[in-house]
Biopython code that builds the backbone (N, CA, C, O; Angstrom):
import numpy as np
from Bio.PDB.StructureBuilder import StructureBuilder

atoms = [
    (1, "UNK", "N", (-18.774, 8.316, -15.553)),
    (1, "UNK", "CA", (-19.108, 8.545, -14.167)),
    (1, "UNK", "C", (-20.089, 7.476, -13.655)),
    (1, "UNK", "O", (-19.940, 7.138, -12.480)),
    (2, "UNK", "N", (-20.981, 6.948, -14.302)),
    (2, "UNK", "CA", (-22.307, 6.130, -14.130)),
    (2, "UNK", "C", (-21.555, 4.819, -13.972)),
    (2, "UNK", "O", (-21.968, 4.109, -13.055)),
    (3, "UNK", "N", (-20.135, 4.179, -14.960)),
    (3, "UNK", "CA", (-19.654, 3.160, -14.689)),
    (3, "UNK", "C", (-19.131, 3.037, -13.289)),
    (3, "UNK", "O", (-19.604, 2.180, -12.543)),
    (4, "UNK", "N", (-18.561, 3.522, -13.050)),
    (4, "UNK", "CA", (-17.331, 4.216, -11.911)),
    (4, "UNK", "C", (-18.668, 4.104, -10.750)),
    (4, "UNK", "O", (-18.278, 3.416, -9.807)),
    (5, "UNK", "N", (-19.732, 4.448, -10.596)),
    (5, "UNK", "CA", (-20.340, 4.227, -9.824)),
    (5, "UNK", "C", (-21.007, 2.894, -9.004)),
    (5, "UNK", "O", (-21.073, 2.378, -7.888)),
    (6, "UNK", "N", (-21.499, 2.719, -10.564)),
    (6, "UNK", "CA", (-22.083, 1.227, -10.804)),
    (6, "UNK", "C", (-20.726, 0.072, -10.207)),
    (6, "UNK", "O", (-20.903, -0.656, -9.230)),
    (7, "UNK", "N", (-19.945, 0.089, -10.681)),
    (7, "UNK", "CA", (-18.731, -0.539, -10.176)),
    (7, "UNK", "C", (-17.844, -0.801, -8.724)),
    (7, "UNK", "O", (-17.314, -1.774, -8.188)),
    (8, "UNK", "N", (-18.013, 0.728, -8.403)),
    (8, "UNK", "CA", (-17.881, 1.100, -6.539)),
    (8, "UNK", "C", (-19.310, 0.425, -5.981)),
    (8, "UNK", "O", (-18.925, -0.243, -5.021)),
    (9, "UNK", "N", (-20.343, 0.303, -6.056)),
    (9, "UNK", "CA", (-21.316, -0.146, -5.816)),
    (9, "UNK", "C", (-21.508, -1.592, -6.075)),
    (9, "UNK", "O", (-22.637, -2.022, -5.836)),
    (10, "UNK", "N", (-20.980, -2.086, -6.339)),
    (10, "UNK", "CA", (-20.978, -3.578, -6.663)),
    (10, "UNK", "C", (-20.151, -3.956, -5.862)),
    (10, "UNK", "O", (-20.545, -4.899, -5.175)),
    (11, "UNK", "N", (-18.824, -3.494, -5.596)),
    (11, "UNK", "CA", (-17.652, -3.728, -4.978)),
    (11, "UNK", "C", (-18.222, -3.858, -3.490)),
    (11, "UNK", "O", (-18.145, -4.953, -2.933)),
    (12, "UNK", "N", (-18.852, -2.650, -2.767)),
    (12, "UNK", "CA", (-19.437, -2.463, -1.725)),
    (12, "UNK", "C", (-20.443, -3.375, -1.284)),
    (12, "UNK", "O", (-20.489, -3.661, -0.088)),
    (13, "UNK", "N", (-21.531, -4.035, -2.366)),
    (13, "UNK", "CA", (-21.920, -5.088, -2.141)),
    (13, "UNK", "C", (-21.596, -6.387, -2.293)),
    (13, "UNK", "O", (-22.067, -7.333, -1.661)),
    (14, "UNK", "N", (-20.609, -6.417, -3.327)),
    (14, "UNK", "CA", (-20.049, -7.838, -2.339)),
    (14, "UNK", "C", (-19.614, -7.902, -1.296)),
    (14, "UNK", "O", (-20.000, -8.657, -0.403)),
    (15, "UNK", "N", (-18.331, -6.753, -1.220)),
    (15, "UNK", "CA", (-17.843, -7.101, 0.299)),
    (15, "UNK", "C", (-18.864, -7.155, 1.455)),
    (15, "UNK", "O", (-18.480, -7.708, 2.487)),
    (16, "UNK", "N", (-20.101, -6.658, 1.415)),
    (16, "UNK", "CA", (-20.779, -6.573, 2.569)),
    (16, "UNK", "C", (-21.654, -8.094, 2.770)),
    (16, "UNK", "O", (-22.200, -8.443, 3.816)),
    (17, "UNK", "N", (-21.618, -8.961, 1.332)),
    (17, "UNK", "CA", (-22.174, -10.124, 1.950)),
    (17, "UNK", "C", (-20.887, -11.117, 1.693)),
    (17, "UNK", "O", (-21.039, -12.287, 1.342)),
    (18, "UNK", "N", (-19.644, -10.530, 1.901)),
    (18, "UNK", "CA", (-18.403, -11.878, 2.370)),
    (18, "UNK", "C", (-18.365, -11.281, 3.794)),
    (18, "UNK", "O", (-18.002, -11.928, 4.776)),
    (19, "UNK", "N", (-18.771, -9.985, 3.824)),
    (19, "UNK", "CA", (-18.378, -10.147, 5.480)),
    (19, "UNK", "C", (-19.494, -10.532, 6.677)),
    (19, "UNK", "O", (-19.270, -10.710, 7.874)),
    (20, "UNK", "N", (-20.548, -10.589, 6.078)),
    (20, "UNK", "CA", (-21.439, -11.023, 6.951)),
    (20, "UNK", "C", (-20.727, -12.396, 7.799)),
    (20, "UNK", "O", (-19.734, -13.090, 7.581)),
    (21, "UNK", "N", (-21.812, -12.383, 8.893)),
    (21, "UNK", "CA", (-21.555, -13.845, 9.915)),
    (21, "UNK", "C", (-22.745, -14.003, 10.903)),
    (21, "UNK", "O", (-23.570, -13.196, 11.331)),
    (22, "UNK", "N", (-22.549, -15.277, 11.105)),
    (22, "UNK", "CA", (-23.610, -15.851, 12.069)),
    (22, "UNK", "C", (-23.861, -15.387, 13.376)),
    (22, "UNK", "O", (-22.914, -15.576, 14.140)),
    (23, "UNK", "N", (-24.943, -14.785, 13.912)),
    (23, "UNK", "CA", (-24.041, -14.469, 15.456)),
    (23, "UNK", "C", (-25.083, -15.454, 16.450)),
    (23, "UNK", "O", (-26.218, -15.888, 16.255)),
    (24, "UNK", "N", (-24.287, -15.560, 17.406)),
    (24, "UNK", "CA", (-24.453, -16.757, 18.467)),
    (24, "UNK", "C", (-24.781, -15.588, 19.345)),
    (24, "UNK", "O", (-24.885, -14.387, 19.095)),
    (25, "UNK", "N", (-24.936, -16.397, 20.620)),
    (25, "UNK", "CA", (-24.926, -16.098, 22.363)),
    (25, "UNK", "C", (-25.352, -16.914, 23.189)),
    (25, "UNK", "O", (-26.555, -17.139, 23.055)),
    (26, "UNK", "N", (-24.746, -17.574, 24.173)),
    (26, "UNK", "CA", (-24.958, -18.474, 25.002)),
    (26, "UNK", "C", (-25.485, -17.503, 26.437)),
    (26, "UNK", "O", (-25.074, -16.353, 26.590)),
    (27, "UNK", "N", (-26.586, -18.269, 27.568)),
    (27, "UNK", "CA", (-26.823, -17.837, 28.431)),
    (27, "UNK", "C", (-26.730, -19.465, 29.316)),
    (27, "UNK", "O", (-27.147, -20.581, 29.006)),
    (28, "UNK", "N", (-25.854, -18.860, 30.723)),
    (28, "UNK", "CA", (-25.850, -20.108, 31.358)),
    (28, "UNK", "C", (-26.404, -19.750, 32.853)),
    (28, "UNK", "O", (-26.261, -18.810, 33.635)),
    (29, "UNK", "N", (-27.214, -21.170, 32.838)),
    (29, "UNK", "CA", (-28.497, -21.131, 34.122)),
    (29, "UNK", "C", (-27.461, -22.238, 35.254)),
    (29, "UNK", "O", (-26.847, -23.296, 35.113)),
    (30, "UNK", "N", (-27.693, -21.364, 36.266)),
    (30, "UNK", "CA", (-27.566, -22.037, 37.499)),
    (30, "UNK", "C", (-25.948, -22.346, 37.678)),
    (30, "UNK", "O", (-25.204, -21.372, 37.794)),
    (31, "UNK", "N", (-25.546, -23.305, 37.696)),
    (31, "UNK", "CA", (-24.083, -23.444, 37.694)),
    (31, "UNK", "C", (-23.575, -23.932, 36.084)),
    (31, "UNK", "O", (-22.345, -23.951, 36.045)),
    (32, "UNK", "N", (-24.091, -24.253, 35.004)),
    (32, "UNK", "CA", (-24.211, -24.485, 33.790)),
    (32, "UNK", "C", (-23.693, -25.806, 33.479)),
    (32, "UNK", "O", (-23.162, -26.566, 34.289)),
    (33, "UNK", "N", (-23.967, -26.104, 31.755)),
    (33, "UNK", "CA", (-24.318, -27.443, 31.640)),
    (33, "UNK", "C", (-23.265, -28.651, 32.192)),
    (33, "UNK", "O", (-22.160, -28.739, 31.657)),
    (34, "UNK", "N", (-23.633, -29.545, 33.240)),
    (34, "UNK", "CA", (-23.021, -30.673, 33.707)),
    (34, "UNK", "C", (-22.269, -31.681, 33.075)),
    (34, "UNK", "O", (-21.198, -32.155, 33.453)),
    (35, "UNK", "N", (-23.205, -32.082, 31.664)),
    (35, "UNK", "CA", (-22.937, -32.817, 30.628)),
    (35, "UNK", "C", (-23.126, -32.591, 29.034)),
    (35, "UNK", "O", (-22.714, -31.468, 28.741)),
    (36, "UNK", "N", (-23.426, -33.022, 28.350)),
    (36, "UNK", "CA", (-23.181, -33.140, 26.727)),
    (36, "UNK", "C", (-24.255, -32.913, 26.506)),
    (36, "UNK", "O", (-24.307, -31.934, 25.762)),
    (37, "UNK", "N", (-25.807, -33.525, 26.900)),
    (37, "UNK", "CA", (-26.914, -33.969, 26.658)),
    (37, "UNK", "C", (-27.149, -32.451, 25.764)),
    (37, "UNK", "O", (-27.144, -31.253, 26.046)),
    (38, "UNK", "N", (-27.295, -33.057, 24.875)),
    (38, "UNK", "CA", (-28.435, -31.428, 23.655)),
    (38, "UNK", "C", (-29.795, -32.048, 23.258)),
    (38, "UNK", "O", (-30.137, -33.202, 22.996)),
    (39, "UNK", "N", (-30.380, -30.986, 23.302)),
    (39, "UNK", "CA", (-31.864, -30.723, 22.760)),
    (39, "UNK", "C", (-31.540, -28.940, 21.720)),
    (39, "UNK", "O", (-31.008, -27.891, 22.083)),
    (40, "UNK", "N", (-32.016, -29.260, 20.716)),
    (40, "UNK", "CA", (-32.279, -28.540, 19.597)),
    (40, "UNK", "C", (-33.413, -28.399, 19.097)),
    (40, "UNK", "O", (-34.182, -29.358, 19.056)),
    (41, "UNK", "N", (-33.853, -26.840, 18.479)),
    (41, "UNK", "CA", (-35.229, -26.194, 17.966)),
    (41, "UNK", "C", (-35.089, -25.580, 17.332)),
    (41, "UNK", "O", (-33.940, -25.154, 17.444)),
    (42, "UNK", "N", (-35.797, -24.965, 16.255)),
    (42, "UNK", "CA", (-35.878, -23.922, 15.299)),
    (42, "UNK", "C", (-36.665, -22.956, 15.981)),
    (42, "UNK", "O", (-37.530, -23.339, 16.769)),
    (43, "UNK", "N", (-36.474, -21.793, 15.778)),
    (43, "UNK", "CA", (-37.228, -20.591, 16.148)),
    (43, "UNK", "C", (-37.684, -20.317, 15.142)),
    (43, "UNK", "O", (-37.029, -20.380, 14.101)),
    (44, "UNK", "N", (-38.785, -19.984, 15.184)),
    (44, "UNK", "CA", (-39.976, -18.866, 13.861)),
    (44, "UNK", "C", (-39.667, -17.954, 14.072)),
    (44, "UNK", "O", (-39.794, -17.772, 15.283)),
    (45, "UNK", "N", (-39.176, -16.909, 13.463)),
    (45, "UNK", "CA", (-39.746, -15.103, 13.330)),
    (45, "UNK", "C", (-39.847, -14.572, 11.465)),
    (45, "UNK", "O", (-39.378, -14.843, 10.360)),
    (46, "UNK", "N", (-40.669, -13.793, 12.055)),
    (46, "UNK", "CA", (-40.771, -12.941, 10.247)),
    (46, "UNK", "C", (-40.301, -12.196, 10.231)),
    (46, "UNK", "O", (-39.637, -12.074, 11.260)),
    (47, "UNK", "N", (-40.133, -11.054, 9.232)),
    (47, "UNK", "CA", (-40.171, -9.840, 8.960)),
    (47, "UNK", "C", (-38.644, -9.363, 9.572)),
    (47, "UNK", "O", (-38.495, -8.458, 10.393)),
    (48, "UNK", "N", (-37.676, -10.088, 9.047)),
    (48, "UNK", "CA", (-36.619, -9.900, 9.467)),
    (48, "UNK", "C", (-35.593, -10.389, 10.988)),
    (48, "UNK", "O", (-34.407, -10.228, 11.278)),
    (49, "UNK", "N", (-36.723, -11.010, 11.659)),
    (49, "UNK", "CA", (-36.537, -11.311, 13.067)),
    (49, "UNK", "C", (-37.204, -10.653, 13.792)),
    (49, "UNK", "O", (-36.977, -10.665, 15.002)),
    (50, "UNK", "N", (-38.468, -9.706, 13.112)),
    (50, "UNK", "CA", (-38.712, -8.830, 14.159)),
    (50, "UNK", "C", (-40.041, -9.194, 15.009)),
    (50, "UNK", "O", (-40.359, -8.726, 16.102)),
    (51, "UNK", "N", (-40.852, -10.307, 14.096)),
    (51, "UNK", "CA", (-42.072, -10.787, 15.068)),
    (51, "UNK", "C", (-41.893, -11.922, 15.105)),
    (51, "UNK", "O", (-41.729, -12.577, 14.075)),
    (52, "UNK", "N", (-41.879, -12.411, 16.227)),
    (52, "UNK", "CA", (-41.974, -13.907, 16.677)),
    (52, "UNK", "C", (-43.472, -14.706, 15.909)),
    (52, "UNK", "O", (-44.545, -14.185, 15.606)),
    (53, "UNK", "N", (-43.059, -15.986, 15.780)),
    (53, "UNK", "CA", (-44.187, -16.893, 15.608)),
    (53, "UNK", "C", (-43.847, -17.944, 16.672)),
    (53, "UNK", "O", (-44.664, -18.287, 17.526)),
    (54, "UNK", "N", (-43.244, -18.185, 16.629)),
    (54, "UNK", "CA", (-42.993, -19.502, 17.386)),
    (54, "UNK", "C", (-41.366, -19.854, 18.169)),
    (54, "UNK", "O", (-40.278, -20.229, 17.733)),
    (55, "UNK", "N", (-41.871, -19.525, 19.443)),
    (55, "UNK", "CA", (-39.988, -19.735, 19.910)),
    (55, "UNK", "C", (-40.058, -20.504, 21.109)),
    (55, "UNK", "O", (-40.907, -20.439, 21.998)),
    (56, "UNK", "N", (-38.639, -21.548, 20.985)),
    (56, "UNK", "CA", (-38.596, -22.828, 22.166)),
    (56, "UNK", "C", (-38.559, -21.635, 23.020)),
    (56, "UNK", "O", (-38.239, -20.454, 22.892)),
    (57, "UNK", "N", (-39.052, -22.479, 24.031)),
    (57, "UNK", "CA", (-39.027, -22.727, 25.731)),
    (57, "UNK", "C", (-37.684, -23.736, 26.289)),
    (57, "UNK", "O", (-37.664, -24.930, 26.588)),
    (58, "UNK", "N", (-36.451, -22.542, 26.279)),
    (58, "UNK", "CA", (-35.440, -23.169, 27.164)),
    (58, "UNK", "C", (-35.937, -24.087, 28.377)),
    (58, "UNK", "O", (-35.537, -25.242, 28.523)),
    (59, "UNK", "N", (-36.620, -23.619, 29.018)),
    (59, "UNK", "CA", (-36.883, -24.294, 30.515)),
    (59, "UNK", "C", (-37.253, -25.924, 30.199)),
    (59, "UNK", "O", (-36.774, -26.913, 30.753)),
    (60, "UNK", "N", (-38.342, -25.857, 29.043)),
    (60, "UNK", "CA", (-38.974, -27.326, 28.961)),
    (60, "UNK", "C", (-37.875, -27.609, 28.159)),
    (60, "UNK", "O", (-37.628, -28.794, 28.381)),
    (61, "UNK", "N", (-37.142, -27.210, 27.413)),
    (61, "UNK", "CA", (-35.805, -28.177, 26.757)),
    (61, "UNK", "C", (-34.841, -28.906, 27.438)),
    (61, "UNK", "O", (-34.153, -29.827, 26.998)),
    (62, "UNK", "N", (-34.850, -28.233, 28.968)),
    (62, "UNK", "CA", (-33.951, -28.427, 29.595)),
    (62, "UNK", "C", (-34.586, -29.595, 30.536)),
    (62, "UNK", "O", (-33.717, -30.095, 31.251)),
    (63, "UNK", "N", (-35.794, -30.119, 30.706)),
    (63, "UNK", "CA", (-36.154, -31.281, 30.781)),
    (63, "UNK", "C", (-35.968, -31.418, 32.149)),
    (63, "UNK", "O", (-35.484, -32.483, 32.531)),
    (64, "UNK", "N", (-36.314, -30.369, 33.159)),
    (64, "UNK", "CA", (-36.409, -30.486, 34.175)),
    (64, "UNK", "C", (-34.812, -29.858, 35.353)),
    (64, "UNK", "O", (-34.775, -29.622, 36.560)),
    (65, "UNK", "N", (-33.723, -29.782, 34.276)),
    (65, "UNK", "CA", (-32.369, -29.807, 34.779)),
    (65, "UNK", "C", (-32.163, -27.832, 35.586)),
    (65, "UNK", "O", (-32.463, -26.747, 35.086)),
    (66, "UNK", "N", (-31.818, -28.025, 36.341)),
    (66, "UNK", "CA", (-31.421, -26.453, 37.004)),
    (66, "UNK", "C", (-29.938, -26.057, 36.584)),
    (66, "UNK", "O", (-29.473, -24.920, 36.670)),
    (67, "UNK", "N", (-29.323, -27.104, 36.149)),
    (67, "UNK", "CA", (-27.893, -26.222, 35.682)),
    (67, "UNK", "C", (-28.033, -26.899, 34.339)),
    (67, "UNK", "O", (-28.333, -28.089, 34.243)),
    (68, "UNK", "N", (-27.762, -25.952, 33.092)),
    (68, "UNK", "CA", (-27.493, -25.949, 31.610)),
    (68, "UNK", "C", (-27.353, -24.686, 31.049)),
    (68, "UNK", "O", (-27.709, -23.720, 31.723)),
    (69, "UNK", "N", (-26.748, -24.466, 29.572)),
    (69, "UNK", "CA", (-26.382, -23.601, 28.750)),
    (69, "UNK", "C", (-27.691, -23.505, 27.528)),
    (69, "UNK", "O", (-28.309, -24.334, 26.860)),
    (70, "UNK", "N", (-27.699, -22.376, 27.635)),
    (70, "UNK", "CA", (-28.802, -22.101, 26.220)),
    (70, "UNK", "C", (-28.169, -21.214, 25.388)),
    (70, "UNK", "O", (-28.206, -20.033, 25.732)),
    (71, "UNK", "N", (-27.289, -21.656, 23.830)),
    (71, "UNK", "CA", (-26.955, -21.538, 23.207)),
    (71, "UNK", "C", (-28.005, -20.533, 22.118)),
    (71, "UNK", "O", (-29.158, -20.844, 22.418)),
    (72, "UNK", "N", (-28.023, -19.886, 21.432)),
    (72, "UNK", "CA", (-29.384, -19.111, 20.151)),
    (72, "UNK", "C", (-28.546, -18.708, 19.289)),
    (72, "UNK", "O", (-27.800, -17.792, 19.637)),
    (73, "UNK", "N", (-28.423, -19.245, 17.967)),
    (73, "UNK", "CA", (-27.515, -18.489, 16.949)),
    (73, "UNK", "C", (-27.621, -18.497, 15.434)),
    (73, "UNK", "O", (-28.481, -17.714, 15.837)),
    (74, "UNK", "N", (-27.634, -18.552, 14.434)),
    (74, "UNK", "CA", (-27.852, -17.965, 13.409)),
    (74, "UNK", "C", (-27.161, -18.784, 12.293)),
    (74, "UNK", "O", (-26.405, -18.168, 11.541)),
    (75, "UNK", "N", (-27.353, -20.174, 12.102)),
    (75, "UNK", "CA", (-26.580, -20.955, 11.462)),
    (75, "UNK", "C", (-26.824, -20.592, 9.948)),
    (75, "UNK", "O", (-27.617, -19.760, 9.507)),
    (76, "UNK", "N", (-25.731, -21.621, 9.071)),
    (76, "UNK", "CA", (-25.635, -21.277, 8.117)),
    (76, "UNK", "C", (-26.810, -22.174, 7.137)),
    (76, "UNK", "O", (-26.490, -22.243, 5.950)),
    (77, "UNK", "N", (-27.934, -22.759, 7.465)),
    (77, "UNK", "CA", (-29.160, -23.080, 6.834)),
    (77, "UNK", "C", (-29.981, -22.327, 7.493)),
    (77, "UNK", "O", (-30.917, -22.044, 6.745)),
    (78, "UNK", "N", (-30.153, -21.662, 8.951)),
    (78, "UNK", "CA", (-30.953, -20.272, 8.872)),
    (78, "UNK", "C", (-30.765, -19.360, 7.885)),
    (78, "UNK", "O", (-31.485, -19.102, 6.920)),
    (79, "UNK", "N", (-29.812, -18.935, 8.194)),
    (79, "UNK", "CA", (-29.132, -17.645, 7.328)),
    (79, "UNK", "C", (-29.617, -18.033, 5.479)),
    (79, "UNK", "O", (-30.166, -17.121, 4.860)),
    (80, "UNK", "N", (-29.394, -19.211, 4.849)),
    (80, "UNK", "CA", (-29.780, -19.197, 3.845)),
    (80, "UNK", "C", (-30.972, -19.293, 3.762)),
    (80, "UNK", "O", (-31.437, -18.732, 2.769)),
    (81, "UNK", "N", (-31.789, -19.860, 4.508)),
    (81, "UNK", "CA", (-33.833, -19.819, 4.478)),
    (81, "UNK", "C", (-34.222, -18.545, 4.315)),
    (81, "UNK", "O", (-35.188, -18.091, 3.701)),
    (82, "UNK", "N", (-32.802, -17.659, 5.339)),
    (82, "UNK", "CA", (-33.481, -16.074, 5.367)),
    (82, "UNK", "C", (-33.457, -15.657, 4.230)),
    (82, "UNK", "O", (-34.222, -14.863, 3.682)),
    (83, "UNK", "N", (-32.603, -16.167, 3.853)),
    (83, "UNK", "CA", (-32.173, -15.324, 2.454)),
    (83, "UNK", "C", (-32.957, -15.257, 0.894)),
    (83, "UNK", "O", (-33.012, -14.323, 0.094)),
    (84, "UNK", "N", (-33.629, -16.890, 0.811)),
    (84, "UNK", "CA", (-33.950, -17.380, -0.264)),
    (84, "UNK", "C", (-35.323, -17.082, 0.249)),
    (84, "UNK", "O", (-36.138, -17.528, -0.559)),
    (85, "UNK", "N", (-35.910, -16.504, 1.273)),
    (85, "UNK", "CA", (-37.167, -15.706, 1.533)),
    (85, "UNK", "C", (-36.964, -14.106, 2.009)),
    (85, "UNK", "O", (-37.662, -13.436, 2.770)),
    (86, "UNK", "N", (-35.941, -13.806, 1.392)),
    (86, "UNK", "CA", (-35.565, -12.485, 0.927)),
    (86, "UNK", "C", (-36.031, -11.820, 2.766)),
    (86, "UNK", "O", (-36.536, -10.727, 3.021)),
    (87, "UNK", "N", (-35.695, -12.769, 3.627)),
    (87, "UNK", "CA", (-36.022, -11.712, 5.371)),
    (87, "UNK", "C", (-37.718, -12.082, 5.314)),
    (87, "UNK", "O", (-38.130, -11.279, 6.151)),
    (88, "UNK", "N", (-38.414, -12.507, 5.031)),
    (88, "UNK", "CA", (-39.934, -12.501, 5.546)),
    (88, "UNK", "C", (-40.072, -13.812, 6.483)),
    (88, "UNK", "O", (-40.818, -13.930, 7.455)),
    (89, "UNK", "N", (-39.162, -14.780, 5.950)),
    (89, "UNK", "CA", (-39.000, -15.942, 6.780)),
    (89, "UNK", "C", (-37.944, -15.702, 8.011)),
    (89, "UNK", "O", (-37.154, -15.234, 7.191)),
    (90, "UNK", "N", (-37.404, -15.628, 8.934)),
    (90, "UNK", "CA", (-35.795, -15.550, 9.460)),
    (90, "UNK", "C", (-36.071, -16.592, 10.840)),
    (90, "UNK", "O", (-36.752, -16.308, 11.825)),
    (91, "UNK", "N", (-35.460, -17.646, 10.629)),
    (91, "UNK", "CA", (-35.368, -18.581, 11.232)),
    (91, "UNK", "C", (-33.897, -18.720, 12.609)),
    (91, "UNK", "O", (-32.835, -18.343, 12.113)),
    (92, "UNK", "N", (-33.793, -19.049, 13.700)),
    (92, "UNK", "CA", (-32.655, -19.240, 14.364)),
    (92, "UNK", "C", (-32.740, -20.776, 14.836)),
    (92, "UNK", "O", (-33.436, -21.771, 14.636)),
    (93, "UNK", "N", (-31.669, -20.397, 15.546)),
    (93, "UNK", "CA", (-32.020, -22.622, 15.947)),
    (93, "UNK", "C", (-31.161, -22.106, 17.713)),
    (93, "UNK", "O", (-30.288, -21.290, 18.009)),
    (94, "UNK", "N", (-31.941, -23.030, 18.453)),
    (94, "UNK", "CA", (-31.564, -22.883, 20.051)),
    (94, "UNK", "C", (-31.087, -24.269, 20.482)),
    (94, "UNK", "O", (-31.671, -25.310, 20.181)),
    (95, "UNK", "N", (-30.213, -24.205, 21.055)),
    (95, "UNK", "CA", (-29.825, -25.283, 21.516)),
    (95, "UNK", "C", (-29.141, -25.190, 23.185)),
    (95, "UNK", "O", (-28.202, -24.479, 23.542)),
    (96, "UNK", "N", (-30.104, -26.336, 24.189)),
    (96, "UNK", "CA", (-29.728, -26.584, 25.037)),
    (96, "UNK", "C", (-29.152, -27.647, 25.857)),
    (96, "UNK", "O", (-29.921, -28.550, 26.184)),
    (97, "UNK", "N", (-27.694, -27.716, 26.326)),
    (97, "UNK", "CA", (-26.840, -28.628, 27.281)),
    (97, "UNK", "C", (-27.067, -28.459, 27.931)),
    (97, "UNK", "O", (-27.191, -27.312, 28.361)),
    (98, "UNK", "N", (-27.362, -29.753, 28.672)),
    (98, "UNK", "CA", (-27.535, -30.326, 30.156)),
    (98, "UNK", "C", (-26.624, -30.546, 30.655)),
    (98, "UNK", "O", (-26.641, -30.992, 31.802)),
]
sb = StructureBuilder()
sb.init_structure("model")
sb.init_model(0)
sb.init_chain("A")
sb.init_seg("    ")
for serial, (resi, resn, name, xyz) in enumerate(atoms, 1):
    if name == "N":
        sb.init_residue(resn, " ", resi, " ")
    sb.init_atom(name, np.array(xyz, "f"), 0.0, 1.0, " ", f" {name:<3s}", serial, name[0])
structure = sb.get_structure()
């Protein structure tokens, strides 16, 4: 019974970290981005994402521009920083087109 458990339980945790994924979301200002131009940042948070330390300022990324896209998502060298600091570190990266 203890195998059979141990075994369903393993099963359950792998599948739950093949199915994980990155998640994104874009927010677009004004009529949105005109051109290509990117600016990129890392975001700080701890404790899983849940307290900020340090997070860009879309507005000053955007370098003065009234129409652009602000991209925030969860790449796959966040996702591993989070990981190999077991969630106390959890990092995102923002990126804004002009």
């Amino acid at each position: 019974m203890f195998k059979k458990t141990m075994k369903m339980m393993t099963v359950v945790f792998a599948s739950s970290m093949l199915l994980t994924s990155c998640y994104s979301y874009t927010s677009v200002v004004g009529e949105g981005a005109k051109g290509n131009a990117q600016t990129t940042a890392w975001n700080h948070y701890v404790v899983y994402g849940l307290a900020p330390v340090g997070v860009s300022d879309s507005k000053e990324m955007a370098k003065g521009a009234t129409d652009y896209n602000v991209t925030t998502r969860q790449t796959f060298v966040n996702g591993l920083v989070a990981a190999l600091t077991f969630g106390i570190y959890t990092p995102t990266t923002t990126t804004v087109t002009r």
